[in-house]
C-alpha positions as CSV (number, residue, x, y, z in Angstrom):
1,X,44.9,51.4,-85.0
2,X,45.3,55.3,-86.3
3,X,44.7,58.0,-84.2
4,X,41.4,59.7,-83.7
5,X,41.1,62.7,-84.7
6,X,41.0,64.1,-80.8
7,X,44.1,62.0,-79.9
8,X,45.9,64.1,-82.9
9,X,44.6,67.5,-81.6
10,X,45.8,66.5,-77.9
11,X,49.5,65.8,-79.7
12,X,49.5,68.8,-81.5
13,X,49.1,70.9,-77.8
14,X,51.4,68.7,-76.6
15,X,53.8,69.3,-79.2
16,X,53.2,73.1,-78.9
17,X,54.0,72.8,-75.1
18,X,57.1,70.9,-75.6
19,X,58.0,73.5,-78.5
20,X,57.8,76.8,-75.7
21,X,59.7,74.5,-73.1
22,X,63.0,73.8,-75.2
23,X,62.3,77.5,-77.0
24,X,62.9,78.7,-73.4
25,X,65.8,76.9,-72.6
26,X,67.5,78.0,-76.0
27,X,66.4,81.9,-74.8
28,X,67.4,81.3,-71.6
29,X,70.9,80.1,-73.5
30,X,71.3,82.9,-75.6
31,X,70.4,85.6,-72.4
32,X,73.5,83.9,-70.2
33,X,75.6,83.9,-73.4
34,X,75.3,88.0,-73.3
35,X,76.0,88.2,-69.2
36,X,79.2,88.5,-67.4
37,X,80.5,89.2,-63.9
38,X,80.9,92.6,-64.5
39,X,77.1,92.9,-65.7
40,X,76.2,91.4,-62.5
41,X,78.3,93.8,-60.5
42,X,80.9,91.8,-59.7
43,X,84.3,94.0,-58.9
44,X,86.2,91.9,-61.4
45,X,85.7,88.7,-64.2
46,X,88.5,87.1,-62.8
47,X,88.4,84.4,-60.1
48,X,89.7,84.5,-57.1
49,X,90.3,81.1,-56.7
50,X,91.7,78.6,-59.2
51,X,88.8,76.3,-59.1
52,X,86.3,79.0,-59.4
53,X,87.6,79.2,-63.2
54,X,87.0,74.8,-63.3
55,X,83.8,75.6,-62.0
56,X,83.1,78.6,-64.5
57,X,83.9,76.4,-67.3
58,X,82.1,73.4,-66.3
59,X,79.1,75.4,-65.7
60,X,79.3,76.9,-69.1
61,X,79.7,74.0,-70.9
62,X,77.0,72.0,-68.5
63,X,74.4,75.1,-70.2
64,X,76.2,75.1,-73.8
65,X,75.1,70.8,-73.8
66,X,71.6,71.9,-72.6
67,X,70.8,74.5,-75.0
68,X,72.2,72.5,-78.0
69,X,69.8,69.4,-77.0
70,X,67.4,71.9,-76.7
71,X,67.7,73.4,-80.2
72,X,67.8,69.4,-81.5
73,X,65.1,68.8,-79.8
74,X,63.4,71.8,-81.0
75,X,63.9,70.5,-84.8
76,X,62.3,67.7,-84.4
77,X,59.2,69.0,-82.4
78,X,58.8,71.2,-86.0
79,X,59.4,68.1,-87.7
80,X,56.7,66.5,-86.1
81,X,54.3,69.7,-86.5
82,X,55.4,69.5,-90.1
83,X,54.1,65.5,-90.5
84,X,51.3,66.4,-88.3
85,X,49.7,69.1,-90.5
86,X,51.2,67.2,-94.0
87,X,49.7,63.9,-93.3
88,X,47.1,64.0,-90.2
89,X,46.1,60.6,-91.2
90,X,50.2,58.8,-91.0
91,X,50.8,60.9,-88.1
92,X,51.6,58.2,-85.4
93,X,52.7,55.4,-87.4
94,X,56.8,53.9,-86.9
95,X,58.6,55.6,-89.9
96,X,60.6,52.1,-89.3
97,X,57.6,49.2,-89.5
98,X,54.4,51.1,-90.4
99,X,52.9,49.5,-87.4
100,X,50.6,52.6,-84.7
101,X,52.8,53.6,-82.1
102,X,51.3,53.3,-78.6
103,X,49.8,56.8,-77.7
104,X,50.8,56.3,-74.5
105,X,54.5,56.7,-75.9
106,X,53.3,59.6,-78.2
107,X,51.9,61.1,-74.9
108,X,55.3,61.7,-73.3
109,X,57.6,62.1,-76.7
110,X,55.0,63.4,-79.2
111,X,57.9,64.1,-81.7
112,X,58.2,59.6,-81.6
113,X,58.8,58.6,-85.3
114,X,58.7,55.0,-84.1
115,X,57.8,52.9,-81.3
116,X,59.6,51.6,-78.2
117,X,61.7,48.4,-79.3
118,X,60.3,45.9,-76.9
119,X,63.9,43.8,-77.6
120,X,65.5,46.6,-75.6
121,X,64.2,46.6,-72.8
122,X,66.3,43.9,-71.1
């Protein structure tokens, strides 16, 4: 069954929403990228301790994963706008088997381009 035309307009705010939360991430990303020790007024960018470096690095590369999921995630929310607005009327539909996807799923990822594969959850 397609969507009605109030389930598409309660996707596209979802879809806007979800867009502001990974575009904040990615800012947030960016911001860090620009800070150091010395802008926080530490005395010095080096450690004092060995593992303060480990922890330095794992932490940057912990926010380096998020912000790059982010910006993925981010592409396909516009790619999802972009069916959305294209073809209103295919919006919601498996790319895969043509078959509705439940809205339910559509609700929590409304960027979906197909439908839970009931096979795989085992």
């Amino acid at each position: 069954m397609a969507l009605t035309d109030e389930q598409r307009r309660h996707l596209e705010k979802r879809l806007r929403e979800e867009r502001e939360r990974t575009l904040a991430i990615v800012r947030r990303y960016d911001e860090a990228r620009g800070t150091s020790l010395m802008d926080d007024g530490g005395l010095s960018n080096y450690p004092f301790h060995l593992a303060d470096r480990g922890t330095d690095s794992f932490d940057q590369e912990m926010t380096a994963q998020l912000a790059q999921r982010a910006s993925r995630e981010l592409e396909e929310i516009d790619a999802a706008l972009q069916r959305l607005y294209d073809a209103p009327e295919r919006f919601g539909l498996s790319e895969t088997t043509g078959r509705p996807i439940p809205f339910e799923r559509l609700d929590l990822i409304p960027w979906a381009r197909t439908g839970a594969d009931p096979g795989a959850a085992s």
